[in-house]
Structure formats: C-alpha cells, structure tokens
C-alpha positions as semicolon CSV with decimal commas, in nm:
position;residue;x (nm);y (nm);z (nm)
1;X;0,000;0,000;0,000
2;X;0,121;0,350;-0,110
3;X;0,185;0,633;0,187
4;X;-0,135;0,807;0,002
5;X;-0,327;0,555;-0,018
6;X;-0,258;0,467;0,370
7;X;-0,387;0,806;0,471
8;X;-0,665;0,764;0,280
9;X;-0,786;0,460;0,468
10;X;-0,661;0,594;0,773
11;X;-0,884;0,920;0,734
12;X;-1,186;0,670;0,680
13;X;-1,090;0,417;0,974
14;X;-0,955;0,652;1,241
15;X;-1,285;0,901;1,209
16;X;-1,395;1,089;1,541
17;X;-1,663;0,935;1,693
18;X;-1,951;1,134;1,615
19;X;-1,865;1,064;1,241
20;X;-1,846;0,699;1,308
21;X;-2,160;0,658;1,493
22;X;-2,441;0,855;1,218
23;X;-2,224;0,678;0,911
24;X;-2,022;0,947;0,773
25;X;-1,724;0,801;0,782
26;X;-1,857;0,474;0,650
27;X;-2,011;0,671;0,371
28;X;-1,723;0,829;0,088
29;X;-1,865;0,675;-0,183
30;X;-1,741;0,800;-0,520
31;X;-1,977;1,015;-0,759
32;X;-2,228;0,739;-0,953
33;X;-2,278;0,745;-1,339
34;X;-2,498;0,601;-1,575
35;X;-2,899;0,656;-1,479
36;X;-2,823;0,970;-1,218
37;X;-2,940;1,308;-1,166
38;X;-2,811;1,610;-1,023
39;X;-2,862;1,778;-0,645
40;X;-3,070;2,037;-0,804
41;X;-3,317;1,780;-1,021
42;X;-3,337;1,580;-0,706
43;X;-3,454;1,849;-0,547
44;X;-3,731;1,942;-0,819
45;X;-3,810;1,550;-0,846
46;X;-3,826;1,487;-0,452
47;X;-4,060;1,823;-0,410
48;X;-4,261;1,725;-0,703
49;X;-4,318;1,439;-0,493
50;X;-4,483;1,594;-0,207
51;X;-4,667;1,857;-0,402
52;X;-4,951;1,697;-0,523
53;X;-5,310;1,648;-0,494
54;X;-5,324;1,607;-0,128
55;X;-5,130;2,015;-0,107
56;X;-5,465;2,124;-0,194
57;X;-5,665;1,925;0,089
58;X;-5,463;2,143;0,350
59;X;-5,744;2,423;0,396
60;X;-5,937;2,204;0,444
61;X;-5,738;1,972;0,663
62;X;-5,692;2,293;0,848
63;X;-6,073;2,371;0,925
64;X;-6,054;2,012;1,082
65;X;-5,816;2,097;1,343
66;X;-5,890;2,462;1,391
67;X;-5,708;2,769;1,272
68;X;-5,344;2,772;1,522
69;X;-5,378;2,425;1,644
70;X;-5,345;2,362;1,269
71;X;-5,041;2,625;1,201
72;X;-4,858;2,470;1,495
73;X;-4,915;2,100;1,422
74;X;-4,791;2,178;1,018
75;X;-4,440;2,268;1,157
76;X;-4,451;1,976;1,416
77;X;-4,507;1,740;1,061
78;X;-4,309;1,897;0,894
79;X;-4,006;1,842;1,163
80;X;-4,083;1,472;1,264
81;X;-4,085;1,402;0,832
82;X;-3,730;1,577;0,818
83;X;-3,621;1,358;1,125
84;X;-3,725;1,072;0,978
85;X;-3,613;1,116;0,615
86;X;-3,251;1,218;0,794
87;X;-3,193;0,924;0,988
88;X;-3,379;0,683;0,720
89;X;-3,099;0,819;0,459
90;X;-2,784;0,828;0,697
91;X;-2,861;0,468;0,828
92;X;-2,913;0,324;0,432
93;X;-2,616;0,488;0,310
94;X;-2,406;0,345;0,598
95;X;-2,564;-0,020;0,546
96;X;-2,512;0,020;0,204
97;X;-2,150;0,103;0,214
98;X;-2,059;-0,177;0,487
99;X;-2,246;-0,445;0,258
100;X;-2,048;-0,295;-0,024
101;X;-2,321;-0,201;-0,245
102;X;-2,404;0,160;-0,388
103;X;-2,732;0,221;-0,301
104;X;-3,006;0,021;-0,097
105;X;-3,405;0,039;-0,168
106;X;-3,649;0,045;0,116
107;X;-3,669;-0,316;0,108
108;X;-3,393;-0,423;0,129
109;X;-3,244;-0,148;0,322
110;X;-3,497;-0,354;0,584
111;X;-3,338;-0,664;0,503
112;X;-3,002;-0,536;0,537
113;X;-3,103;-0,374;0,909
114;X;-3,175;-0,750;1,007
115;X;-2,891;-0,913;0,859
116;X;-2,651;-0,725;1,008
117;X;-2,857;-0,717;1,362
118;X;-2,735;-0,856;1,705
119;X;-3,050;-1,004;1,781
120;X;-3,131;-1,373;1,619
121;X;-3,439;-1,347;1,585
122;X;-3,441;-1,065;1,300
123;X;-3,162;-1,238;1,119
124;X;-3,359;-1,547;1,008
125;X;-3,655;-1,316;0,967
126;X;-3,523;-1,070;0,734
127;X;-3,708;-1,180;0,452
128;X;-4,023;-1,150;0,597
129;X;-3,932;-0,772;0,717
130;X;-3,834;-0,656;0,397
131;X;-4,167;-0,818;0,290
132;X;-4,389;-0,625;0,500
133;X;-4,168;-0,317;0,434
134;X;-4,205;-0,379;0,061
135;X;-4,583;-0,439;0,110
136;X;-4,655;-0,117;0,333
137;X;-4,486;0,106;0,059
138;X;-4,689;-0,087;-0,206
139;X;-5,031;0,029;-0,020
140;X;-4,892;0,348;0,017
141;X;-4,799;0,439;-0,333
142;X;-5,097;0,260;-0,471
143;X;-5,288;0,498;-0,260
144;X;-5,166;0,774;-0,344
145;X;-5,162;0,705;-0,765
146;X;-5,544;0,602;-0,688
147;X;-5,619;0,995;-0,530
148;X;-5,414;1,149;-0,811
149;X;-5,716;0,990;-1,048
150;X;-5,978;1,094;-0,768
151;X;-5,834;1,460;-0,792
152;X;-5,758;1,453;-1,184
153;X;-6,183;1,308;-1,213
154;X;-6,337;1,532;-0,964
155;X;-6,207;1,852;-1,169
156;X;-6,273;1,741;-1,484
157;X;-6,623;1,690;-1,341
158;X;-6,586;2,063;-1,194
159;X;-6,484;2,180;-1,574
160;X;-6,729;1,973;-1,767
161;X;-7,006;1,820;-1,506
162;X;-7,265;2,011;-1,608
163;X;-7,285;1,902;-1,940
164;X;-7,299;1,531;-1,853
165;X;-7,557;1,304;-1,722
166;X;-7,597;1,089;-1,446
167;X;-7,521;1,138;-1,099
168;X;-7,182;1,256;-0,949
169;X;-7,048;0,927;-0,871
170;X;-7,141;0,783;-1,253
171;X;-6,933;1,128;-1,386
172;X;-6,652;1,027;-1,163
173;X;-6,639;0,726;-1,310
174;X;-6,652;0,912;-1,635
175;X;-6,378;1,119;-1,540
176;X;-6,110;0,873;-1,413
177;X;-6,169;0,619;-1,731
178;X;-6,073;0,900;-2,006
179;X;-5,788;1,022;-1,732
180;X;-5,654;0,702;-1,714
181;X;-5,528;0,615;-2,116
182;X;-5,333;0,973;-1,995
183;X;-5,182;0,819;-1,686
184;X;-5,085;0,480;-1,939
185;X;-4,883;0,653;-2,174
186;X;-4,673;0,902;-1,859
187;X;-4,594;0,547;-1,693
188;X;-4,426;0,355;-1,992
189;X;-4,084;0,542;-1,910
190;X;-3,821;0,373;-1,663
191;X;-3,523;0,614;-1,664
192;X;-3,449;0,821;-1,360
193;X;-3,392;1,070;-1,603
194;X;-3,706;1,087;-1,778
195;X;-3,911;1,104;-1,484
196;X;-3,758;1,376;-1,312
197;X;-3,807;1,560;-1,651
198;X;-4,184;1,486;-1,618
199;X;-4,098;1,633;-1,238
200;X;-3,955;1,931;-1,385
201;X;-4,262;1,986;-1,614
202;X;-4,471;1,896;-1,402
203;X;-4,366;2,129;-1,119
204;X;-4,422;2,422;-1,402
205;X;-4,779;2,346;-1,393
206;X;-4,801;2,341;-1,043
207;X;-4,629;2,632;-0,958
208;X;-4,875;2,843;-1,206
209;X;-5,184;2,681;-1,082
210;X;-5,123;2,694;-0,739
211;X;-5,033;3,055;-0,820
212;X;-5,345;3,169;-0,943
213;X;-5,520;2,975;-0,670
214;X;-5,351;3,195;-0,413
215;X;-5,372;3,493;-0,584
216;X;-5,747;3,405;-0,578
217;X;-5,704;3,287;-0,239
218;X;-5,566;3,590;-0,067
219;X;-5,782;3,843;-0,214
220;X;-6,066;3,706;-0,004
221;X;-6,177;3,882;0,314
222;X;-5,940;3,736;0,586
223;X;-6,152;3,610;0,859
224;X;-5,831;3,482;1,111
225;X;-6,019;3,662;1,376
226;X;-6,320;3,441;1,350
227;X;-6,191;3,145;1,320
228;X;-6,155;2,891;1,621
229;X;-5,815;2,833;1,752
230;X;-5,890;2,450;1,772
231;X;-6,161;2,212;1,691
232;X;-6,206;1,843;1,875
233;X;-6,008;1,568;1,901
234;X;-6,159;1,387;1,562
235;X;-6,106;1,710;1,332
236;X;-5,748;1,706;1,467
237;X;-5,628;1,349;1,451
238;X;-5,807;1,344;1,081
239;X;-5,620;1,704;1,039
240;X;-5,264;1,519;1,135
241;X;-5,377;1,234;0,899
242;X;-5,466;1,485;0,574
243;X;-5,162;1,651;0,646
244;X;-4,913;1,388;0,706
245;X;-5,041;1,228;0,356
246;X;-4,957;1,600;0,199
247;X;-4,571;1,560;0,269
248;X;-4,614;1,205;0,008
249;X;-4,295;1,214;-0,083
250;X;-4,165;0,946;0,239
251;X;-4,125;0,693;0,016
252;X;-3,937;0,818;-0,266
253;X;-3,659;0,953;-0,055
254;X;-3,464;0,661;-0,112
255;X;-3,481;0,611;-0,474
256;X;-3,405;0,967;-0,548
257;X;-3,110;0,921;-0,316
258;X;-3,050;0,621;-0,510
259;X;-2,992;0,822;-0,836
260;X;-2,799;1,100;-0,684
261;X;-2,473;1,152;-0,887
262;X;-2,351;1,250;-0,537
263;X;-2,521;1,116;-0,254
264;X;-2,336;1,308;-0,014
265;X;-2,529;1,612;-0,136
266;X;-2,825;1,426;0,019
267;X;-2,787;1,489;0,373
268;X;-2,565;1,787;0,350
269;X;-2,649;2,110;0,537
270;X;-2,809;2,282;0,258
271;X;-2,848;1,950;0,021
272;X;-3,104;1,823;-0,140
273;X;-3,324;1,679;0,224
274;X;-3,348;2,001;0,369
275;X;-3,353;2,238;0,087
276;X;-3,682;2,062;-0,022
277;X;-3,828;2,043;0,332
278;X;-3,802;2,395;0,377
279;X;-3,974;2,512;0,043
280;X;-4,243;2,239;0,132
281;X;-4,305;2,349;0,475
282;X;-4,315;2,708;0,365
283;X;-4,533;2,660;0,068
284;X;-4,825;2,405;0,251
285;X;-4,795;2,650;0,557
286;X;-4,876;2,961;0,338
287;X;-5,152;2,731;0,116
288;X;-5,300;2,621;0,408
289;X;-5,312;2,934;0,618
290;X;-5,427;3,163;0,352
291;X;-5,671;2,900;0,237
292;X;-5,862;2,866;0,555
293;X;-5,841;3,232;0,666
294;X;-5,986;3,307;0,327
295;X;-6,276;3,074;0,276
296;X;-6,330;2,989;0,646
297;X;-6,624;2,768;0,669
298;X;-6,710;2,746;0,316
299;X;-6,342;2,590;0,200
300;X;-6,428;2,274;0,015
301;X;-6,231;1,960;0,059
302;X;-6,016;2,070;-0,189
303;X;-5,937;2,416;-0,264
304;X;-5,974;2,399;-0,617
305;X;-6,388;2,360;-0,593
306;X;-6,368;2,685;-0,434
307;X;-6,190;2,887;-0,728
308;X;-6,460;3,039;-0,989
309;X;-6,478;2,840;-1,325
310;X;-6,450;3,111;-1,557
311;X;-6,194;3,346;-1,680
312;X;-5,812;3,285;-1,565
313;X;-5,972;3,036;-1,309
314;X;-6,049;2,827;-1,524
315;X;-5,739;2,732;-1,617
316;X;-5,605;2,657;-1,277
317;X;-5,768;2,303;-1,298
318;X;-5,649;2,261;-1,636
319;X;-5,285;2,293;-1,532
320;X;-5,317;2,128;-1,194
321;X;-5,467;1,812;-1,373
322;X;-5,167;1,770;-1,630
323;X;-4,939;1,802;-1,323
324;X;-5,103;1,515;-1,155
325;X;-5,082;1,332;-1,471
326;X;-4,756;1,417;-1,528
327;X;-4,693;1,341;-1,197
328;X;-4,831;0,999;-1,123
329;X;-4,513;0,831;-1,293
330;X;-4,329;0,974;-1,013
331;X;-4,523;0,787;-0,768
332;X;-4,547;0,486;-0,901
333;X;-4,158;0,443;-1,007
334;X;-4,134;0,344;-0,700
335;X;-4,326;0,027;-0,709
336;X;-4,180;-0,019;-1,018
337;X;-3,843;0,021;-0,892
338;X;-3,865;-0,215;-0,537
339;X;-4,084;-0,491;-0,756
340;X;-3,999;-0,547;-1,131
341;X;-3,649;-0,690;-1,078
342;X;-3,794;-0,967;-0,876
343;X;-4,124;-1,008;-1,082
344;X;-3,873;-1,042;-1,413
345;X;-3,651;-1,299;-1,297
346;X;-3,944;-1,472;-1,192
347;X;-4,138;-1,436;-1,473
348;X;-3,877;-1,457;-1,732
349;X;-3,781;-1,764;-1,612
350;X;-4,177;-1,941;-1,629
351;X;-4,217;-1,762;-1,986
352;X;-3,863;-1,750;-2,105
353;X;-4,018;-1,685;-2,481
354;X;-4,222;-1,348;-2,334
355;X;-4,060;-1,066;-2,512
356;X;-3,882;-0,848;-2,138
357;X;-3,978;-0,535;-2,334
358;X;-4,371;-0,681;-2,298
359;X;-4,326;-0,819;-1,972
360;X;-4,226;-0,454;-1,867
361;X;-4,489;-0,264;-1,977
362;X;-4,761;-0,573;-1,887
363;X;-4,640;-0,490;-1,536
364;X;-4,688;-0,133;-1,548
365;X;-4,985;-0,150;-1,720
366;X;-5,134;-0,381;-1,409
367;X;-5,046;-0,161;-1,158
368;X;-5,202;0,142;-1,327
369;X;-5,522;-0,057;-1,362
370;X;-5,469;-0,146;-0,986
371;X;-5,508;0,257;-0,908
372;X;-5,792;0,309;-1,145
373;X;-5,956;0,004;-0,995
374;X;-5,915;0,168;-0,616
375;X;-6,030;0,527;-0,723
376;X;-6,360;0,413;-0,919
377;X;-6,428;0,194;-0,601
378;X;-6,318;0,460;-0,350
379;X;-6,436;0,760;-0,530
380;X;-6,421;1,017;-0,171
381;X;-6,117;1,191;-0,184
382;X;-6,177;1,371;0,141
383;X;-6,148;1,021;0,296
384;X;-5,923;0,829;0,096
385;X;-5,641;1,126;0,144
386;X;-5,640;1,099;0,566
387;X;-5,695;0,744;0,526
388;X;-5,378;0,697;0,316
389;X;-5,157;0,936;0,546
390;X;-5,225;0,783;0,892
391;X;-5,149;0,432;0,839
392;X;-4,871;0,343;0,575
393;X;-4,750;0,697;0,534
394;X;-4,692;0,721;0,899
395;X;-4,547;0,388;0,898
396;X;-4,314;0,490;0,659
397;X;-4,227;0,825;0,824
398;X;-4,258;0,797;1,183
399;X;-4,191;0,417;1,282
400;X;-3,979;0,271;1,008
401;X;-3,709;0,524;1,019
402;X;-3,635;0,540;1,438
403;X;-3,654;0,153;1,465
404;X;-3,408;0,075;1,190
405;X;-3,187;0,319;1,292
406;X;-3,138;0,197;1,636
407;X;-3,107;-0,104;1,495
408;X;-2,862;0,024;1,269
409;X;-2,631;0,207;1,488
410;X;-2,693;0,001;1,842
411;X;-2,329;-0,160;1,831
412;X;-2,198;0,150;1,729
413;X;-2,396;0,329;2,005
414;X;-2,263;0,143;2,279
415;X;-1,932;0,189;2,169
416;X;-1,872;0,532;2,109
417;X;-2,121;0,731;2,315
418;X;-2,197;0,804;2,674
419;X;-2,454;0,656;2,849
420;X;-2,612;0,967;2,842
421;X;-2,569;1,029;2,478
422;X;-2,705;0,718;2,432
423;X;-3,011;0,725;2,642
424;X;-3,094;1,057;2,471
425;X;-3,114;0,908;2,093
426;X;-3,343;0,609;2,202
427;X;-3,549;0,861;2,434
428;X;-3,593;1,076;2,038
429;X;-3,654;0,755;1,868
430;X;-3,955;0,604;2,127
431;X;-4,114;0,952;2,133
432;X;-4,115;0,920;1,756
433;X;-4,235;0,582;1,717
434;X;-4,509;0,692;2,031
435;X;-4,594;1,014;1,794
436;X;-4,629;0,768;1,496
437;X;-4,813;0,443;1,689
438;X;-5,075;0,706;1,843
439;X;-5,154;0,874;1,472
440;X;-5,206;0,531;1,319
441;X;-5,425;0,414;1,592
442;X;-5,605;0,707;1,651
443;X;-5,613;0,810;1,256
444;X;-5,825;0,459;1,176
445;X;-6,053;0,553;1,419
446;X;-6,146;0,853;1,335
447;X;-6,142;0,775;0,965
448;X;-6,363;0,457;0,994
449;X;-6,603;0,681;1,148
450;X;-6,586;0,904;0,830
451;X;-6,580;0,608;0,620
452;X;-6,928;0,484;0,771
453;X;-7,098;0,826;0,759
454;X;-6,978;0,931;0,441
455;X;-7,116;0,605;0,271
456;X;-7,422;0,621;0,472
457;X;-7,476;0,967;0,275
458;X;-7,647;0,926;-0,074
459;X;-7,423;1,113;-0,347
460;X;-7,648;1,395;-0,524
C-alpha cells in the first residue's frame, strides 16, 4: 500500500466518533454514473413528490383541526418528516457502504437492518421484514396514484359536469376512465432521467396553478379573527392524517437518493433533504393558512372547488390536472423500482419466450389498472387522502425510520457514546415511534367513522 493511499484509509478508519456513529465516515462513496441526476433535479423530483393532490386538501385539513392548532401542528409534521427522512438516509447509506453495495431500496435497506442485527431473531426473519416493508410502501404508493385519479376526475367533473348526465359518482367514473389512457402513456418510461423531466414539467404546472389559486385565495376577506383556535379531538387526529399524507414524498426519498450523482449532497447542510423540506413546509404553511383564513367555513375539501370556473380560473384546474398526470409516474416508479427486478426474474424464467420489453410494460400497465380500480371503487377523496396518510404513510415516516436506525447504529452506540448520549437518541426515537403508533391508531378511528358516515350519505 502507497503512503497516500494509507492516509486515505486511515482518514476513513480513524474518524472521530460522532462521524463513526451517524455513518459518515462509513459513507465516501465515489460520484455514480450512468442513470443519475443532479442535487438540483433531485430536489425538483423529490418536491414534485410531495406537491400533489393532497397540497390542496390542507385548507381544508386545516378547518378540521382549527385555525393555530393547525399552524402549529404543520411545523410539528413537517419536523418529525425531516427527522425521519434524515436518519432513514444516513442509516441506508451506511448499510449500504458496509455491505459494499451503492445504493439500498427500502426493502432491502430492511433486510439489510436484520442481517446485520445482534438479535437472532431478525436475522432469520429478514425476509419477511423486507416483505412487510415492501408491502406497506406498495399500499402506500398505490394509494396515493389512486387519489391522483380521484383529484384529476373530480375537476374534470368541476370543468365539464354540467354538461354530462348521471349522478356525481357515474361522472366520476366518467372522469377517471378517459384520465386514465393519460396516466398509461406518462408510466411507460423507466429512466431516472425521464421522470424527473416529467418532475420538472410537471412542477411548471403546479407552480402556475397553485399561483393563481392563491392569488385568488388571498384576495378574499381574511376572517383569522373568526376562526376557532382549535376544533375536537376527531377534526385534529383526521387534520394530522390529511396533512401527514400532503408531505407524500416518504417513500421516494430513497430512490431519489439512489440516483444521486452525489449522494453526499443528500444529507448535507443545505443538500437536497433540507432544501426541499423547507420550500415544502413554507409553501403548505402559506396554502393552508391563507386557504382557511380566506374561505373559512365554506373551504371545500379541496381548494380547487372553491376557485370560480370562468376566466383565468379556469385554467387553474387545467394545469393542476396535467401536473397530476404528469406526476403519477413519479409515484409509481417506485413500485416499479422495489418490484420489477424480482417479478422479471421470476417471470422470465416461467415464460422465457415473453418478449422483457412486454413483460415490462404488462407490469406497469397492471399496476395502473390497480389505481384506477381503487379510485372508481373509492371515489371520496376527502377520505381516501387521511386514510392513506395515517397508516402506511406514517409507517413509513414515523416508525420505520427510528426503529431501523437503532437497529442500525446500536453496536456503534454502545461503543462510542456516553450513556447519556445514548439514552438521549433512544429517548428521540420512542417519542417518535409513540408520535407515529398514536396517529395510526387514533387516525383509523377517526377515519372509519368518516368512512361509515360518508357512505351512509347518498351522493347527489
């Protein structure tokens, strides 16, 4: 070994103990090529992510929990999903680099956190851990996909309703059939590349709807003053729910991490994690503080319902529908990305003759039919949006994250910290995974509840 190449490996070995014990020093790896983006389209890709058709449920999220119990709570969800992103990123990069691979999946980032556990038990259950993992994330996404074709249906029945027969259900129906041949053709692409372009384009038509929505929005009367502070325990928990599903970009953190060409970017001060956190924080603040203060009682479960349909309006849910299509690739790329290796080995080696270009977009196809399936079933997108946030979202965000990260790091822990030090991280972690635990618990309560009296309400 060369002198330079000794203190190389001796700045990597011989790091300080803080560095050691969250992964940095474990985690040099060298810039990646091929299928990558850069720090600034991750950013555009990963906040594309989160801004989508649940953004616009906020006001209305935020008449649920009341008017400052609402503004407080959006900061508090907005912190616990940057604690949990953080630590879910530092401990994947760090099993990544000590199983000598250059990126992990959620998956088998799970997998990984058993394998290389102390405790028995999770090492000859691994497989069924990353299974679960892999499963939660597939409810998730699929949930998510299937209210993109709720929201993309219920405007297009906003824009053109009026002119249609039937009742408001059959229109919806309508609605999400000729929306999804649309969602089809976005979700035959399987570059990184291409689908943060449809990010990038995407995000244009967001930014300009959502634009005129709060130009719209904050030329109402403000009625702050008239608002109540709070609400009840219900309007809150389904609040937390509503908004935890609006920060739906928990399970793409990962993949986009994935792609980075430098995933030290990722985590850095001002990198990628908390650049986007911050605009998103600021932006579904703002939307749904001006939203509520604007319409007050009247705000509709989405905000869009509330804007008039003529004029410049009317475009507003022209160009927030082709950024949900655009968007729904984004979404689903990651099913696509934790399940198609497997299903291809699999099924390439029952139907070895099966053409791997039709075997791709066969399996694309099915899960888009999947979503449409859900939405034409499930066609309440007040109650499918809380629904979807409080149980695998939370999972995702809140309980994943702190248990496979004291998993993780527990050796590492013991070895390098106080006992106070380490009493303090797994005091962080349990309040997190209390936080989480109570939301999911409390969430299905409160939205089975909804559930029955929503259903036990004709449709007009």
């Amino acid at each position: 070994m060369s002198e330079e190449e000794g203190r190389e490996r001796a700045v990597t070995v011989d790091g300080d103990a803080e560095s050691m014990n969250d992964g940095r020093a474990l985690v040099q790896p060298p810039a990646r090529s091929g299928d990558v983006i850069t720090p600034t389209r991750a950013v555009l890709t990963l906040s594309k992510s989160m801004f989508n058709a649940g953004c616009f449920s906020l006001p209305y999220a935020w008449k649920l929990g009341g008017l400052w119990v609402s503004f407080v709570m959006s900061f508090v969800i907005a912190g616990l999903n940057w604690y949990g992103n953080y630590i879910l990123v530092r401990a994947s990069q760090h099993l990544a680099k000590k199983s000598d691979r250059s990126a992990l999946d959620y998956g088998h980032f799970a997998k990984k956190v058993c394998d290389y556990s102390d405790i028995r038990f999770l090492r000859n259950n691994s497989k069924g851990v990353m299974y679960f993992v892999n499963v939660t994330i597939l409810f998730y996404q699929l949930g998510m996909c299937s209210v993109a074709i709720l929201f993309i249906s219920d405007n297009l029945v906003n824009l053109v309703g009026d002119h249609l027969g039937g009742t408001r259900h059959q229109q919806m129906i309508l609605m999400a059939t000729v929306s999804l041949f649309f969602i089809l053709l976005t979700n035959m692409f399987t570059e990184m590349r291409i689908v943060s372009f449809f990010a990038l384009v995407s995000s244009v038509f967001f930014v300009i709807g959502a634009a005129v929505i709060m130009q719209f929005t904050i030329q109402q009367p403000n009625q702050w003053n008239k608002l109540p502070a709070s609400t009840n325990f219900t309007g809150t928990i389904t609040m937390i729910g509503m908004s935890m599903y609006a920060f739906e970009g928990q399970t793409m953190i990962l993949p986009i991490e994935n792609k980075l060409d430098n995933p030290a970017a990722f985590l850095a001060p001002f990198g990628v994690l908390s650049t986007t956190m911050m605009i998103c924080t600021a932006f579904m603040t703002a939307l749904g503080f001006f939203g509520y203060t604007g319409f007050g009682d009247s705000i509709a479960p989405t905000i869009t319902t509330n804007v008039p349909k003529e004029g410049l309006y009317s475009t507003v849910n022209v160009f927030l529908m082709l950024q949900s299509l655009l968007g729904n690739s984004i979404a689903m790329y990651v099913v696509y990305d934790m399940f198609f290796n497997g299903f291809r080995r699999k099924f390439g080696a029952r139907f070895p003759n099966v053409p791997k270009w039709l075997s791709d977009k066969g399996f694309r196809i099915f899960w888009v039919l999947v979503t449409y399936l859900m939405a034409v079933l499930i066609p309440k997108l007040e109650i499918m949006i809380p629904l979807v946030g409080v149980t695998s979202g939370t999972l995702c965000a809140l309980i994943f994250p702190p248990v496979f990260e004291m998993i993780t790091f527990w050796t590492d822990w013991k070895g390098l910290l106080t006992h106070r030090q380490r009493m303090f991280k797994i005091f962080i972690n349990c309040v997190v995974i209390a936080i989480g635990c109570f939301a999911i618990i409390a969430g299905v309560y409160t939205n089975i509840l909804a559930i029955v009296t929503s259903f036990a309400t004709p449709d007009p």
